[in-house]
Jmol script that loads the backbone (N, CA, C; Angstrom):
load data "model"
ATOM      1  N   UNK A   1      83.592  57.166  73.048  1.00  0.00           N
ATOM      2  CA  UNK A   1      83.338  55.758  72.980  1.00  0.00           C
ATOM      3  C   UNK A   1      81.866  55.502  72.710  1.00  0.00           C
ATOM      4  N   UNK A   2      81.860  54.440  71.771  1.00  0.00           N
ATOM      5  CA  UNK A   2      80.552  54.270  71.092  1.00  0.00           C
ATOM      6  C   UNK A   2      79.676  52.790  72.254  1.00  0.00           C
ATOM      7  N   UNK A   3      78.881  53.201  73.087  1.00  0.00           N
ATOM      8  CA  UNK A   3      78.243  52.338  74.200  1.00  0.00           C
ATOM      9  C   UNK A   3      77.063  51.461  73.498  1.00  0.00           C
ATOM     10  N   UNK A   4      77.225  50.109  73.582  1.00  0.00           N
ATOM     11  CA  UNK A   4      76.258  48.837  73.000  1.00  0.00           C
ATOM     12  C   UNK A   4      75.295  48.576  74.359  1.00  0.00           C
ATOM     13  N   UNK A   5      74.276  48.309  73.210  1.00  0.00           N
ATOM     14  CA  UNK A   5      73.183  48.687  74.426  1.00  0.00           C
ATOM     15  C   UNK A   5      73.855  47.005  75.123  1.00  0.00           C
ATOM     16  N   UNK A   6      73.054  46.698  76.417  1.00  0.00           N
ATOM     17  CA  UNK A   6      73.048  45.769  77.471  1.00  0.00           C
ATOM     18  C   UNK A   6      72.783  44.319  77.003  1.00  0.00           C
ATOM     19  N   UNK A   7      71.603  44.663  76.300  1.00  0.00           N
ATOM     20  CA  UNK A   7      70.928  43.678  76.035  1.00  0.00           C
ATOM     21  C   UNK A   7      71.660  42.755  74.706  1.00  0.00           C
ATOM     22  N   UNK A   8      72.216  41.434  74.922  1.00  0.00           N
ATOM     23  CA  UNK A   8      72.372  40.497  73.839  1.00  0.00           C
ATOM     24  C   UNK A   8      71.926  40.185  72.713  1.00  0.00           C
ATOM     25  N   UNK A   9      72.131  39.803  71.971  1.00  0.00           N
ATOM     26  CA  UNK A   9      71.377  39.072  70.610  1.00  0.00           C
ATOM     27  C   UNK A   9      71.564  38.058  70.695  1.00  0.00           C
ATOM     28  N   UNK A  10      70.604  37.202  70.287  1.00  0.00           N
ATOM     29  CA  UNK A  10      70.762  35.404  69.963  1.00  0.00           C
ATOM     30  C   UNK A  10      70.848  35.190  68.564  1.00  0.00           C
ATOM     31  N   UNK A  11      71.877  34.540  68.021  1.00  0.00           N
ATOM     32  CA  UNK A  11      71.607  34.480  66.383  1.00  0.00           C
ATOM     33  C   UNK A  11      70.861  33.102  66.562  1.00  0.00           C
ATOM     34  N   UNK A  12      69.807  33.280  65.717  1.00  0.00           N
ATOM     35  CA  UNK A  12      68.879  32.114  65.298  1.00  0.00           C
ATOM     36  C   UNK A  12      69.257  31.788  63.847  1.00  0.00           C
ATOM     37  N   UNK A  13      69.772  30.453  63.927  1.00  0.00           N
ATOM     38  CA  UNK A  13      69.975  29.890  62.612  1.00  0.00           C
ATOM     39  C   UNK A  13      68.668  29.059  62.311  1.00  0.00           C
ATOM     40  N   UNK A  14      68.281  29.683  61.333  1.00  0.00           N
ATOM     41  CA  UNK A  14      67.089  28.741  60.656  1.00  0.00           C
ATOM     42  C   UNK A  14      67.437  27.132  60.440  1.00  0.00           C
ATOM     43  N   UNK A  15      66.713  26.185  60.251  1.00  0.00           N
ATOM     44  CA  UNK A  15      67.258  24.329  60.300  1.00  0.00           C
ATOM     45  C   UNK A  15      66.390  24.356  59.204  1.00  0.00           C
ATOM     46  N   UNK A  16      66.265  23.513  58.458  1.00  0.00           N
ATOM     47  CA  UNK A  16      65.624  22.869  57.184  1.00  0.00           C
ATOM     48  C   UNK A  16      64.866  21.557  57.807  1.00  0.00           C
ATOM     49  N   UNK A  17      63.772  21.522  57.902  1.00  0.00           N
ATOM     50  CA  UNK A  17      63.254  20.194  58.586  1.00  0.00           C
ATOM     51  C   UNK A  17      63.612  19.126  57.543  1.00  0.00           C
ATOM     52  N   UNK A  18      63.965  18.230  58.973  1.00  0.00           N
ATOM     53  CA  UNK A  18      64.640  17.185  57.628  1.00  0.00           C
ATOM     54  C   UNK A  18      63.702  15.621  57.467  1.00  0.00           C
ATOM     55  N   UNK A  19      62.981  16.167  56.895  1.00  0.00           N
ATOM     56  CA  UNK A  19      61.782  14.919  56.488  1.00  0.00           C
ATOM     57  C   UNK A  19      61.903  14.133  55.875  1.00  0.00           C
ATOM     58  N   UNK A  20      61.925  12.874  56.092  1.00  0.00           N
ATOM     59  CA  UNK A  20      62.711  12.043  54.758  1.00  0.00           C
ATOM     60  C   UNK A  20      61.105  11.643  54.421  1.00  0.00           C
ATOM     61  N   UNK A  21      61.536  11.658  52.590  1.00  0.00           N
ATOM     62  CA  UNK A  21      60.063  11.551  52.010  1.00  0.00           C
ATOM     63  C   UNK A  21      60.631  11.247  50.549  1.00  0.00           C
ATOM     64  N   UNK A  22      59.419  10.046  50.524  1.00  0.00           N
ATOM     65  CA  UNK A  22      60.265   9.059  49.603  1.00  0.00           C
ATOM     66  C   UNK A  22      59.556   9.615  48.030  1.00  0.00           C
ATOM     67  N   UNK A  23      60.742   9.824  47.193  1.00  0.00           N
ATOM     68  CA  UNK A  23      59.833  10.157  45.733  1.00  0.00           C
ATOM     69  C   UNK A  23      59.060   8.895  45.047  1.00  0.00           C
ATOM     70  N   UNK A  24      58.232   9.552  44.238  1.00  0.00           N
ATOM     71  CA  UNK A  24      56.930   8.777  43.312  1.00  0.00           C
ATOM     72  C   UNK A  24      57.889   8.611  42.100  1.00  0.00           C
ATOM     73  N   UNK A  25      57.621   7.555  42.215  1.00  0.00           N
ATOM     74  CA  UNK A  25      58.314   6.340  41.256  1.00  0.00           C
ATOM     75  C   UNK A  25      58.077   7.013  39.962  1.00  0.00           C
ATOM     76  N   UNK A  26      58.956   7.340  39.106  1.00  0.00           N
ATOM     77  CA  UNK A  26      58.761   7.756  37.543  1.00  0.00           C
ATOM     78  C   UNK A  26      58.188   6.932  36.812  1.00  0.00           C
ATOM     79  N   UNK A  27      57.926   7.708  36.333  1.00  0.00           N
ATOM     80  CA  UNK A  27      57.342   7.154  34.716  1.00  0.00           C
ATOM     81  C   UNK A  27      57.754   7.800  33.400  1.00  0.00           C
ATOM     82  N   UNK A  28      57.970   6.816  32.393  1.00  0.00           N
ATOM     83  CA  UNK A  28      58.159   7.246  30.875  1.00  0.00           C
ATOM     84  C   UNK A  28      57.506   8.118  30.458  1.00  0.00           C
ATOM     85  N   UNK A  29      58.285   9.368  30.205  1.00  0.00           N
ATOM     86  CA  UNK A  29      57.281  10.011  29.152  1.00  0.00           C
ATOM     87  C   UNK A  29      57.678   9.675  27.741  1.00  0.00           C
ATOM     88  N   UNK A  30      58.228   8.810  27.544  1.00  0.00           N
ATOM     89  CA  UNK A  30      58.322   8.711  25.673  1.00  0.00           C
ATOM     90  C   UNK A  30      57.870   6.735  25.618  1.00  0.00           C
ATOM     91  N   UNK A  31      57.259   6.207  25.006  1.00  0.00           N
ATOM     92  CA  UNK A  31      57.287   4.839  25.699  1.00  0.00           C
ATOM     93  C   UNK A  31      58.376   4.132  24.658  1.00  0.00           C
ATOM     94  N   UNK A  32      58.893   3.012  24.691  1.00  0.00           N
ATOM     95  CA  UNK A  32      59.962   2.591  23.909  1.00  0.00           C
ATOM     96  C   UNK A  32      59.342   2.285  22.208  1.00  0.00           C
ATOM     97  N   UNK A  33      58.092   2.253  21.948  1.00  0.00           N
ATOM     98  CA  UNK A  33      57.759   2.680  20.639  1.00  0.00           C
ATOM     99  C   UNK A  33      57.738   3.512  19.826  1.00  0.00           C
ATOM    100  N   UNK A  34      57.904   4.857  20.892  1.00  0.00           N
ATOM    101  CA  UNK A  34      57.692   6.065  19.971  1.00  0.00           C
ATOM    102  C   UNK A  34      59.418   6.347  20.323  1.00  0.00           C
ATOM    103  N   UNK A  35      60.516   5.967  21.154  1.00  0.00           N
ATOM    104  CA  UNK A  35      61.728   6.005  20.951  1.00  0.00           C
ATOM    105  C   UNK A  35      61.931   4.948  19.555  1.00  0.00           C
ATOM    106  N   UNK A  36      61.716   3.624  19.353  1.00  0.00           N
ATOM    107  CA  UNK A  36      61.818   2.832  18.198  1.00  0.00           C
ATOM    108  C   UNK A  36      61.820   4.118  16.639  1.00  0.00           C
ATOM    109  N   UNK A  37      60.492   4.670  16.665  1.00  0.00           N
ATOM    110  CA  UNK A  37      60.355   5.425  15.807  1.00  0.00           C
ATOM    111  C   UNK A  37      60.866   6.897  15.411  1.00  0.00           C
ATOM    112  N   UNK A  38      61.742   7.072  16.569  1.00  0.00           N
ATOM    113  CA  UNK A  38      62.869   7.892  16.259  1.00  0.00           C
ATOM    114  C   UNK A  38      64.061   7.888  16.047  1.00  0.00           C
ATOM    115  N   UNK A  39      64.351   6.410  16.146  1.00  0.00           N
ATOM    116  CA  UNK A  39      65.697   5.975  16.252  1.00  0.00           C
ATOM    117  C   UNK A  39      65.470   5.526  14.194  1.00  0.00           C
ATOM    118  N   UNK A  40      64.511   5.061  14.067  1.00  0.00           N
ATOM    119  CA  UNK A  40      64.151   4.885  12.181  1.00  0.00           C
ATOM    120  C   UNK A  40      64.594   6.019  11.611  1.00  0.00           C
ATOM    121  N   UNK A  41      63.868   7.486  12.407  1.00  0.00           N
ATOM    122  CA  UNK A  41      64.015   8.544  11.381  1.00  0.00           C
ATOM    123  C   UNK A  41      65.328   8.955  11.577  1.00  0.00           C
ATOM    124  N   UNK A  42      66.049   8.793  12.664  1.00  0.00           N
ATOM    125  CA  UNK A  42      67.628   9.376  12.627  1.00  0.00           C
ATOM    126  C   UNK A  42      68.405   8.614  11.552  1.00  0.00           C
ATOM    127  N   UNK A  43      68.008   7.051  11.566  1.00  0.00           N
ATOM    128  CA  UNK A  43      68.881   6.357  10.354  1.00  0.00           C
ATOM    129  C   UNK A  43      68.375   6.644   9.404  1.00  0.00           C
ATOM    130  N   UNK A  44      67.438   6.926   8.750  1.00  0.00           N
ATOM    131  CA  UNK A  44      67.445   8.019   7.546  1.00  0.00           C
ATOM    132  C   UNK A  44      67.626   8.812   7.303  1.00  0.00           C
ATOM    133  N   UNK A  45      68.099  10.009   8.389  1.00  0.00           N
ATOM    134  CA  UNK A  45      68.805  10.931   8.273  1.00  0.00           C
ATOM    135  C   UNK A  45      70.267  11.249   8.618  1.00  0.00           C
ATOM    136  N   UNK A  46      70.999   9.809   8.898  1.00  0.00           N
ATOM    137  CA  UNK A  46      72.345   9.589   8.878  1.00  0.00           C
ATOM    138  C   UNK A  46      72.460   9.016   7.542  1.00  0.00           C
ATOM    139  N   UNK A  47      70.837   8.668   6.715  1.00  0.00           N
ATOM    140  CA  UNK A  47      71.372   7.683   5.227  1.00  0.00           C
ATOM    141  C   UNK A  47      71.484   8.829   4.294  1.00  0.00           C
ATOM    142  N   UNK A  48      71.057  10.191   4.459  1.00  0.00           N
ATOM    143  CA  UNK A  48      70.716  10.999   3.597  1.00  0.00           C
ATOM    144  C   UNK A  48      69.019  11.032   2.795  1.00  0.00           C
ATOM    145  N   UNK A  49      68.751   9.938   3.849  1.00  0.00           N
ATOM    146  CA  UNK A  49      66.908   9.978   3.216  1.00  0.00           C
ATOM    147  C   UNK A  49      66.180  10.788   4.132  1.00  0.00           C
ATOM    148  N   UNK A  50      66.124  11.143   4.795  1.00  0.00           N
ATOM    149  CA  UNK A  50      65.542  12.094   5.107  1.00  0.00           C
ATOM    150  C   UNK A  50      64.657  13.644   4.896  1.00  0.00           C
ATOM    151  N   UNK A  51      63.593  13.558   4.629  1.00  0.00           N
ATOM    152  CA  UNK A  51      62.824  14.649   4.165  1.00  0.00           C
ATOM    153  C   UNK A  51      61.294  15.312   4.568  1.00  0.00           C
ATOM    154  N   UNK A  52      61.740  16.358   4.784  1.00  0.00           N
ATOM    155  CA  UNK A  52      60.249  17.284   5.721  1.00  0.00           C
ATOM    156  C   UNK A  52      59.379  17.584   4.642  1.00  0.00           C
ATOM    157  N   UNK A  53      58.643  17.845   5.198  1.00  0.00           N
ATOM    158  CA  UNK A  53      57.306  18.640   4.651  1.00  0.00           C
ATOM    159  C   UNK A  53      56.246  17.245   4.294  1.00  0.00           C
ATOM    160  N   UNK A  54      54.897  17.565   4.124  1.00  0.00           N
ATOM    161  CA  UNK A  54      53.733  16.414   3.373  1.00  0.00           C
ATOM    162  C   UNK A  54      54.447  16.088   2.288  1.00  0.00           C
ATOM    163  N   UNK A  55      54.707  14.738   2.558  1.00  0.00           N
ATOM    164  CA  UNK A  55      54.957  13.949   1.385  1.00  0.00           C
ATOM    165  C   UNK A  55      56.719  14.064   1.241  1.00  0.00           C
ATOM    166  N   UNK A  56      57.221  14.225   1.530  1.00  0.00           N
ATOM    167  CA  UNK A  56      58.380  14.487   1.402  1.00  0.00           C
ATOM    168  C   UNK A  56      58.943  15.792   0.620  1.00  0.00           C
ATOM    169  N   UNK A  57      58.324  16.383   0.165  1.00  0.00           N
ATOM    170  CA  UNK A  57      58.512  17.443  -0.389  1.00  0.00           C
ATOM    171  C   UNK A  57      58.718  19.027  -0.193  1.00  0.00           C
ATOM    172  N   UNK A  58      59.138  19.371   1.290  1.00  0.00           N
ATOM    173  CA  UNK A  58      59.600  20.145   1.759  1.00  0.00           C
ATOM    174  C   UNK A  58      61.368  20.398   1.815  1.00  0.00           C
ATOM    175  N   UNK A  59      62.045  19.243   1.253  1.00  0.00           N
ATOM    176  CA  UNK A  59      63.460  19.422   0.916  1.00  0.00           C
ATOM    177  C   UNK A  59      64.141  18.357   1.962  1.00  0.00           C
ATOM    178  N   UNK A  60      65.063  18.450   1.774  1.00  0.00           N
ATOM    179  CA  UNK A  60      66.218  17.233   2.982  1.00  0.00           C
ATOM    180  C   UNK A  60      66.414  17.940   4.342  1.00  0.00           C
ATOM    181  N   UNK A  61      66.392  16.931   5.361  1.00  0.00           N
ATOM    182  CA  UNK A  61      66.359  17.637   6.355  1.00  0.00           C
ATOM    183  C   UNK A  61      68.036  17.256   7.002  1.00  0.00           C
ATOM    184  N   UNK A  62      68.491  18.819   7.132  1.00  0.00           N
ATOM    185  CA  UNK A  62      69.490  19.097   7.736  1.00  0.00           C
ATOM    186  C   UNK A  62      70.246  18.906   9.006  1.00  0.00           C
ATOM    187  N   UNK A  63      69.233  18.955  10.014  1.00  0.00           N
ATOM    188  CA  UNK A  63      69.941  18.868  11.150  1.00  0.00           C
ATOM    189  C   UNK A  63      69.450  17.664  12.061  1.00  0.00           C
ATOM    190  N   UNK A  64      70.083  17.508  13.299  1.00  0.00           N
ATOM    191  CA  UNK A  64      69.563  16.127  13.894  1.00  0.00           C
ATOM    192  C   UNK A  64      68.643  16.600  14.784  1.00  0.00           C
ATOM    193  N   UNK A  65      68.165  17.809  15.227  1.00  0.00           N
ATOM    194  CA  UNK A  65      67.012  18.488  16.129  1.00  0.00           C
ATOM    195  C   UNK A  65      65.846  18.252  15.007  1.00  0.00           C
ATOM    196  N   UNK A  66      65.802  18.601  13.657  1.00  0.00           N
ATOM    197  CA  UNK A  66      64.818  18.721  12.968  1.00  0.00           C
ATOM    198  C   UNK A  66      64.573  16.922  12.620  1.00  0.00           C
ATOM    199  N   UNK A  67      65.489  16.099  12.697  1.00  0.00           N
ATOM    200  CA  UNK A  67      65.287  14.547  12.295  1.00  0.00           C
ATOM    201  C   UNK A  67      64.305  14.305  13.102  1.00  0.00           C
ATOM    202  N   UNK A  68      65.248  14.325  14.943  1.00  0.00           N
ATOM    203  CA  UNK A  68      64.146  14.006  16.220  1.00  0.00           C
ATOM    204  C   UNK A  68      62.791  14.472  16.030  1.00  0.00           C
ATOM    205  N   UNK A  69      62.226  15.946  15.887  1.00  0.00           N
ATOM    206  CA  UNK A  69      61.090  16.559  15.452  1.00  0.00           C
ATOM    207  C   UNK A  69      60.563  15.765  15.027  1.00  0.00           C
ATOM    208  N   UNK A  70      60.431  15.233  13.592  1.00  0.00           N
ATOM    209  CA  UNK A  70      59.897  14.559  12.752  1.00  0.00           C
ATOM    210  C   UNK A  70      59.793  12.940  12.935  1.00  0.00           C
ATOM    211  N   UNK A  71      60.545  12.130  13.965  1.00  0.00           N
ATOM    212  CA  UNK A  71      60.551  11.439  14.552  1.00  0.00           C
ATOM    213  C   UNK A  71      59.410  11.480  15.307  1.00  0.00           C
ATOM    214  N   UNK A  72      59.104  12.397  16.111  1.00  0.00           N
ATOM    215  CA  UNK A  72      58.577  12.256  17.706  1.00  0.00           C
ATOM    216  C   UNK A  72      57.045  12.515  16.577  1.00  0.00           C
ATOM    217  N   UNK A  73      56.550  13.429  15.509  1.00  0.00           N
ATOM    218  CA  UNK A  73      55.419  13.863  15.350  1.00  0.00           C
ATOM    219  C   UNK A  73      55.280  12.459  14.549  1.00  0.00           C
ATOM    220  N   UNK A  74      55.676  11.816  13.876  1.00  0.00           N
ATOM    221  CA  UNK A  74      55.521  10.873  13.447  1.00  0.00           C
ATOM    222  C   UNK A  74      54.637   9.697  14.876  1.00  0.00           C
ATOM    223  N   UNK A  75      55.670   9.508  15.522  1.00  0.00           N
ATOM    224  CA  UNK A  75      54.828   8.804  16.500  1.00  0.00           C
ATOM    225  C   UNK A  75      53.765   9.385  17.091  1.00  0.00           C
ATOM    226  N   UNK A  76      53.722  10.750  17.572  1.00  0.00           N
ATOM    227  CA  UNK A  76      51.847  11.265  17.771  1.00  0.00           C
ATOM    228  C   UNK A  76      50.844  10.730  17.134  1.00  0.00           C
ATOM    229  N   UNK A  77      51.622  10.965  15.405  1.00  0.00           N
ATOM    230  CA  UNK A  77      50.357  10.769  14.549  1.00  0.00           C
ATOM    231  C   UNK A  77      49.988   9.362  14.717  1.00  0.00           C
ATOM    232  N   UNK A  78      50.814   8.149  14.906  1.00  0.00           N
ATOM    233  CA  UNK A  78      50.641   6.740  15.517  1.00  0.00           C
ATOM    234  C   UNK A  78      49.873   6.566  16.595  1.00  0.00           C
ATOM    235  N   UNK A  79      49.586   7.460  17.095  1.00  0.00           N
ATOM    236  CA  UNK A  79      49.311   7.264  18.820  1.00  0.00           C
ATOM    237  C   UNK A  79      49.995   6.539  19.905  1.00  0.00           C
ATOM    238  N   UNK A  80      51.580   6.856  19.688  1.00  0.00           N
ATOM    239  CA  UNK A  80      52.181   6.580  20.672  1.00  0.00           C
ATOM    240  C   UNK A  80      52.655   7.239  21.978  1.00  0.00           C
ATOM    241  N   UNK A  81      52.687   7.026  22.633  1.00  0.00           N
ATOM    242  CA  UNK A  81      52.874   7.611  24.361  1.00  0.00           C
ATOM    243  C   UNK A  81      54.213   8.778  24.025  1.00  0.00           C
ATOM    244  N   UNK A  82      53.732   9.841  24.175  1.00  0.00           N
ATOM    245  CA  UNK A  82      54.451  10.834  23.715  1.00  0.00           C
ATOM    246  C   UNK A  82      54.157  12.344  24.179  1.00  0.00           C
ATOM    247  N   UNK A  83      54.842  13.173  25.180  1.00  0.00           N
ATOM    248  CA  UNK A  83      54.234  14.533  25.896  1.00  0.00           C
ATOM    249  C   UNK A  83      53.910  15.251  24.646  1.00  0.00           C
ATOM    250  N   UNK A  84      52.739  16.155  25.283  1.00  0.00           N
ATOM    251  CA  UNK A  84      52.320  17.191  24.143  1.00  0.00           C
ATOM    252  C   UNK A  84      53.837  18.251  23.583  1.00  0.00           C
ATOM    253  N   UNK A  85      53.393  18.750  22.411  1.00  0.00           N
ATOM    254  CA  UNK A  85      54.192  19.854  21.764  1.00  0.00           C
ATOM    255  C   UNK A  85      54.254  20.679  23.015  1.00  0.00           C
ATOM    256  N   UNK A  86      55.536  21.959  23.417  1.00  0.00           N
ATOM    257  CA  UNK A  86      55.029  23.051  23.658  1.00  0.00           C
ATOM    258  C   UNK A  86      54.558  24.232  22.872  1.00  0.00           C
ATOM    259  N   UNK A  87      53.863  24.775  23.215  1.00  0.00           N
ATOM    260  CA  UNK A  87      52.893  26.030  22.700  1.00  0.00           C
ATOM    261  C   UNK A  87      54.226  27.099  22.798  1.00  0.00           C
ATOM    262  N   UNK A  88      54.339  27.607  21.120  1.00  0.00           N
ATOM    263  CA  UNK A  88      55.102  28.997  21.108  1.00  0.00           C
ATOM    264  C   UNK A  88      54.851  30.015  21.528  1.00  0.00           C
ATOM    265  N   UNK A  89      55.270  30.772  21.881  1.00  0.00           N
ATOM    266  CA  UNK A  89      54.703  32.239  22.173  1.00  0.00           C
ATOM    267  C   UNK A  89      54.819  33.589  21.144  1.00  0.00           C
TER     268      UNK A  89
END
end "model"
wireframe off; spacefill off
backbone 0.3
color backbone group
């Protein structure tokens, strides 16, 4: 017979302190101007007008990720309220 020592264990359950703590009010990161100016370039690229590169001369743009793109840099170049690019790696 296998003998347990004498002495007990207490299981201690850890608690999560429960702090109520009120969140900081959001804010826009796109402001409704530089949404305005993406909602333009999608209807030109639902019209079939749509086109990348300087000047238009990079060809028709295909997809609706590459419309938004060109949308959102469009409004940078405006100076509208708009988060930075991320950096590729």
């Amino acid at each position: 017979m296998a003998t347990h020592s004498t002495t007990t264990r207490k299981k201690t359950t850890a608690r999560k302190k429960t702090t109520t703590r009120k969140k900081s009010a959001s804010r826009r990161k796109y402001s409704p101007a530089a949404s305005d100016t993406v909602g333009e370039e999608m209807k030109r690229y639902k019209s079939g007008k749509a086109r990348s590169g300087p000047g238009g001369k990079g060809g028709k743009v295909k997809s609706r990720k590459q419309a938004i793109a060109i949308g959102l840099s469009k409004a940078r170049a405006a100076g509208k309220k708009v988060p930075k690019r991320k950096k590729s790696s």
